[in-house]
Each structure stands twice: as structure tokens, then as C-alpha cells.
N, C-alpha and C positions, 0 to 999 in steps of 0.2 A: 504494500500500500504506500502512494508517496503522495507527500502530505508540501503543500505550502505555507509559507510564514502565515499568512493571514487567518488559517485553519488551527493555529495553535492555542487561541484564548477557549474556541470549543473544545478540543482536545482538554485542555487542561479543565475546564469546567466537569464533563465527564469522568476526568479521572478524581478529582475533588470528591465528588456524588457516589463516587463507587462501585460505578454502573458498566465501566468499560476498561479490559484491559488490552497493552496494546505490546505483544513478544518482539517485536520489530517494526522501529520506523525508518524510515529515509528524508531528510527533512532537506529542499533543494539550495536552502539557505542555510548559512552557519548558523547555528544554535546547538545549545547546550541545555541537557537536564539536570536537577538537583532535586533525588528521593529523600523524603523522611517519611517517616511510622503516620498512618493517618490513626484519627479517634475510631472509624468504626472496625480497626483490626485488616485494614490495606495500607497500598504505598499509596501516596502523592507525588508529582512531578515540579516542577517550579522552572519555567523557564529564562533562561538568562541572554543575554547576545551573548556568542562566541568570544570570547576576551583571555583564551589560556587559563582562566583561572574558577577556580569550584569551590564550593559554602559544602562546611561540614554544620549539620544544623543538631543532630544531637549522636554521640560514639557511645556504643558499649564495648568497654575495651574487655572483657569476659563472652572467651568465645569457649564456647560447649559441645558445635557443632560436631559430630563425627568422633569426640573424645572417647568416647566410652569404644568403638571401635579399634581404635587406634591403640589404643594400650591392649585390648587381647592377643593373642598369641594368634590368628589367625587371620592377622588382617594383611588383604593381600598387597598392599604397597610396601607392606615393610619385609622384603624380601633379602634375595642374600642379595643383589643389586644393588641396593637400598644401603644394604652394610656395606657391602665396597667401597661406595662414594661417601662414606663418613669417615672411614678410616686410613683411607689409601693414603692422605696427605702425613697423617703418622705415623705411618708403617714405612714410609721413605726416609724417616728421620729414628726409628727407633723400628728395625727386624722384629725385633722379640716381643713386639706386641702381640700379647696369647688373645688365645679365643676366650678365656676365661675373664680376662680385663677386661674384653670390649661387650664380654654379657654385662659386665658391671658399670660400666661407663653409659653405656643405652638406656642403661634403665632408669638411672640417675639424670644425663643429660635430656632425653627424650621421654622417658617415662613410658618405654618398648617394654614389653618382656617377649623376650624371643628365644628358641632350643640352644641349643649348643652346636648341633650341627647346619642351622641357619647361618650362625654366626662364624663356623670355622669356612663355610662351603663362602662366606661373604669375603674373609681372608685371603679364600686363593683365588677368587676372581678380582683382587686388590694387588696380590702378587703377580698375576697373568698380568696386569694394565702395566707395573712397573717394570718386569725383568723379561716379561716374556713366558710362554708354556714349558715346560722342563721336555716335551719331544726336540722343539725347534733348537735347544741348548746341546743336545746330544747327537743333531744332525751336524753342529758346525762342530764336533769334537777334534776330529784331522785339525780343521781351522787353528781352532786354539794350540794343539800341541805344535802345530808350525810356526804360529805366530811367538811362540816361547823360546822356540829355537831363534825367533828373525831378533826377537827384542830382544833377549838377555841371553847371550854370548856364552858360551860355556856351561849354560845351561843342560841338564840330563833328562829327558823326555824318552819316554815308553810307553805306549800304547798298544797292546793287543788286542785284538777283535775275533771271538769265537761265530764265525758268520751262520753258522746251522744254529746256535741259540742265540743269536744277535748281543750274546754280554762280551761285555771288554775288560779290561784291567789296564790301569794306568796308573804310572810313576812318575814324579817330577819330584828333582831337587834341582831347587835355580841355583846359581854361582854364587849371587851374593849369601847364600843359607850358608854352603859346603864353606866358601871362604873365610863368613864371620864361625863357625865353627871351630874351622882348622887355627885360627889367631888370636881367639879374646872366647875362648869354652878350654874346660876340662875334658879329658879324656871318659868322657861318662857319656853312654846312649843310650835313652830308654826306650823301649818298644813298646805300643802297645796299640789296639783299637778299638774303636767305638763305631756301633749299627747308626746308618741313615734310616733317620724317619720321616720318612717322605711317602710320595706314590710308589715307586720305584726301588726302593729297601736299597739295598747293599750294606758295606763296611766299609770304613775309612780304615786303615793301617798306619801310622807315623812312628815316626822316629824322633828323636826331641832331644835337646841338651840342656844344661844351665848355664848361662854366663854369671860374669864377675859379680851381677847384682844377685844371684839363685833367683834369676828369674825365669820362665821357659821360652827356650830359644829352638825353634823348628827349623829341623834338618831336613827332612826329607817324609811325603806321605804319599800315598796311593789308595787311588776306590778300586774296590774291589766287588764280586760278588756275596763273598760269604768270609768269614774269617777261621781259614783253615791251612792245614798242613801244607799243600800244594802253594796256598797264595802268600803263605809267609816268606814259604822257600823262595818265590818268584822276588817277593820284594826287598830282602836280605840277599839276593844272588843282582839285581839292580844298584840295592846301597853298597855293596862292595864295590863295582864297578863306578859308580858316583867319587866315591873315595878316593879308587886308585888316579881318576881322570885328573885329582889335584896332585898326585905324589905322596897322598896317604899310605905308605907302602907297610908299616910296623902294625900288622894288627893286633901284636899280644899288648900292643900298649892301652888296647881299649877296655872297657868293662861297660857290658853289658845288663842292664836289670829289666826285669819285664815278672809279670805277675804269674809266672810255673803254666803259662796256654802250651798245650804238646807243640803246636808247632812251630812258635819260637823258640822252645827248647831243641828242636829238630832241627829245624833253620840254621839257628845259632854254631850246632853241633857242625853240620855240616859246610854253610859258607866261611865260619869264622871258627876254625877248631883251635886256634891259637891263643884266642879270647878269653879272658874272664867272663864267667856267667854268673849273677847275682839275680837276688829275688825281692821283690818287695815287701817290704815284713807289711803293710795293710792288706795285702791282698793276701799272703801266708795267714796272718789274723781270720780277713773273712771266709777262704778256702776252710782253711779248718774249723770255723763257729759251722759251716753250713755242713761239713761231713758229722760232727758231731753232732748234729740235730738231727740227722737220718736214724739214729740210734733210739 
């Protein structure tokens, strides 16, 4: 319906009376509306000339609308979408933001309550926006291990790929590890690994020193599949070769500790049979609290 200026004193007398209402107009002249609350439980219209600027005539700043949805646990905007774009900007400045703080932050900030697996699924679509999906990261894997060799010189890179189970196993000690090693560390190497918890699982394997301050100072690690006999030996039969590439050539000068896993004992035995091999008395402590509670 298109309406002219001179049709607007009826228009608005109608809508005064509360007789008529009107979803859409087109008005062929600049003008502008201004609703308030009428008495009999409708709106009112007030028209103005077009001049950029509007009458707030009465604000209820207490909105209610929607609220009581909004806070159940099933309401469908507040998705894992939803989480993403709330935390993604924190999650660039602090990794370790768990899914367990951002239940707690939501619900305080926004006054959500949402699952835990909302909130973790909101996580990694906040990780995917920042780093990328963890396939495309494993497609450019070549990449990276050549780009290690272009960038840092004397760098030790290994990369195996089992193409019929598509897993790999991969080494790197850069130069400046092996070098701050060989000049400002003690002759002490500890071994040991920790599982990836991810989509993807694996094990991380390292090798690790102290420097002058006993602070840990990283020699040399590799992902692996699983942390076993096989992949110890693969990466103790690497670190020796990392070693020798500086002139490391005396290996009974080193000593060894690692927490009694067979196959750094194995490893050990065999890459480095001239070695000291030592244990760690907390893991000696907790091996034996756990055989003892088999009892």
C-alpha cells in the first residue's frame, strides 16, 4: 500500500482509535514514525518530518523477552557455534582454556547452562577457526620436516610413514637443542613419554636435560604411535645419531634415568650399552605403591 504525505493525519487518527493496523508502509515523502504504549493496550504512531533524529517517549530498560528460554539447556541458539565465537578470542591468548572454565564462565557471564560436551564440541570448532583441522596439519607433515631442515641448519629430522596403516613416527632434534646441550647441561638425559589427547591419540617420546639453573632443557622428542619396545628403540637409535652429528662420540660419559618402561631399558641396553642407566626413585615409589596394592 503506498501512502502520501497528505494521507498521514488519517492514518494516524486511525491508529490513535485502534481501529487499524498497518505491517508495512511506503510513504513517497521523507517521514518518520515514533511508537509509544497506547491506553487501550496498542501502539501509537507520531509522525515527524525526516530530520535524522527520533523521540524516545517512554524505555523499559527490563527486558524479559525470551529469558526464561534462553537460560534452558535447550535452547537452540546457544549452540556449540555460539561457544566458539565467545571464546575463540581467549583461546588465542591462553591454549589451556578447558571446557570446564568456559561451563563456568557462561553461566556467570551469560547466565547459559549448557552440557559439557556443547561446550568442549564449541572448543574445537574455536581451534579449527584459529590453527586449522588437525587432517590438513598432517597433510603438510613432509612440508614441515623440510622446512626444519631449510630453516635450522644442522638440524636432525626423521620421519617414517607406514603407508598400509597410514601412521608415521617422527624425530627432531634442532641444532640449537643438541648444541645448548653439549655446552651449558650436564651429562644427564632423561627419557620418558606422555599419551596425546586428542582425536588422533598417539605418544610423545622426549629426551630432556637440566641446565645451570635445574631447569628442563629439551633435547630431542618424537610422536609416535604407541609407547613401546620397537618405538623406543627407533628413537634412542635417532638420538644417538643426533649426538654423534655434533662429535658426541664418549657415551659412557652419559647417564641415563627414565622410570624402569621395558623399553627404555631395552633401548638403553642396546643403543647405548656403555651408558649409565638410572631410575627414578618417584616412579620406583609409585611402581611399587601400585604392585603392592595388587596384593
Amino acid at each position: 500500500m503506498r501512502l502520501n504525505f497528505e494521507d498521514v493525519p488519517r492514518i494516524m487518527q486511525l491508529l490513535q482509535d485502534g481501529r487499524f493496523y498497518i505491517k508495512r508502509m511506503i510513504v513517497r515523502r521523507l517521514f518518520s514514525f515514533v511508537a509509544w504504549k497506547h491506553v487501550l493496550g496498542g501502539y501509537t504512531r507520531q509522525g515527524h518530518k525526516a530530520d535524522n533524529l527520533f523521540g524516545i517517549r517512554r524505555c523499559n530498560l527490563i527486558h524479559t523477552c525470551g529469558d526464561d528460554n534462553l537460560r534452558s539447556r535447550g535452547h537452540p541458539r546457544a549452540d556449540a557455534s555460539w561457544v566458539a565465537n565467545i571464546v575463540k578470542e581467549r583461546l588465542r591468548g591462553e591454549p589451556s582454556y578447558r571446557p570446564c572454565m568456559m561451563l563456568t564462565d557462561i553461566q556467570r557471564d551469560y547466565g547459559v547452562e549448557l552440557n559439557y560436551h556443547k561446550v568442549w564440541k564449541g572448543k574445537e570448532l574455536a581451534m579449527h577457526d584459529i590453527h586449522g583441522v588437525e587432517e590438513g596439519s598432517y597433510d603438510r607433515l613432509r612440508w614441515y620436516c623440510s622446512a626444519i631442515k631449510e630453516t635450522n641448519p644442522g638440524s636432525i629430522v626423521e620421519c617414517e610413514i607406514d603407508h598400509q596403516t597410514n601412521k608415521f613416527k617422527r624425530f627432531i632434534c634442532f641444532k640449537a637443542c643438541a648444541t645448548g646441550f653439549i655446552n651449558g647441561c650436564r651429562p644427564l638425559i632423561f627419557l620418558d613419554g606422555t599419551h596425546i589427547k586428542n582425536k588422533y591419540k598417539g605418544c610423545i617420546l622426549v629426551a630432556v636435560a637440566k641446565d645451570a639453573n635445574d631447569d628442563i632443557f629439551t633435547l630431542a622428542y618424537s610422536v609416535v604411535d604407541a609407547e613401546n619396545d620397537d618405538n623406543w628403540g627407533w628413537f634412542c637409535f635417532h638420538l644417538k645419531g643426533a649426538l654423534l652429528s655434533h662429535r658426541m662420540m664418549v657415551f659412557d660419559e652419559f647417564t641415563f634415568f627414565s622410570d624402569r618402561h621395558p623399553g627404555i631399558i631395552k633401548a638403553i641396553h642396546l643403543v647405548f650399552p656403555s651408558s649409565y642407566h638410572a631410575y627414578c626413585l618417584r616412579h620406583l615409589v609409585d611402581n611399587f605403591v601400585k604392585q603392592v596394592s595388587y596384593y
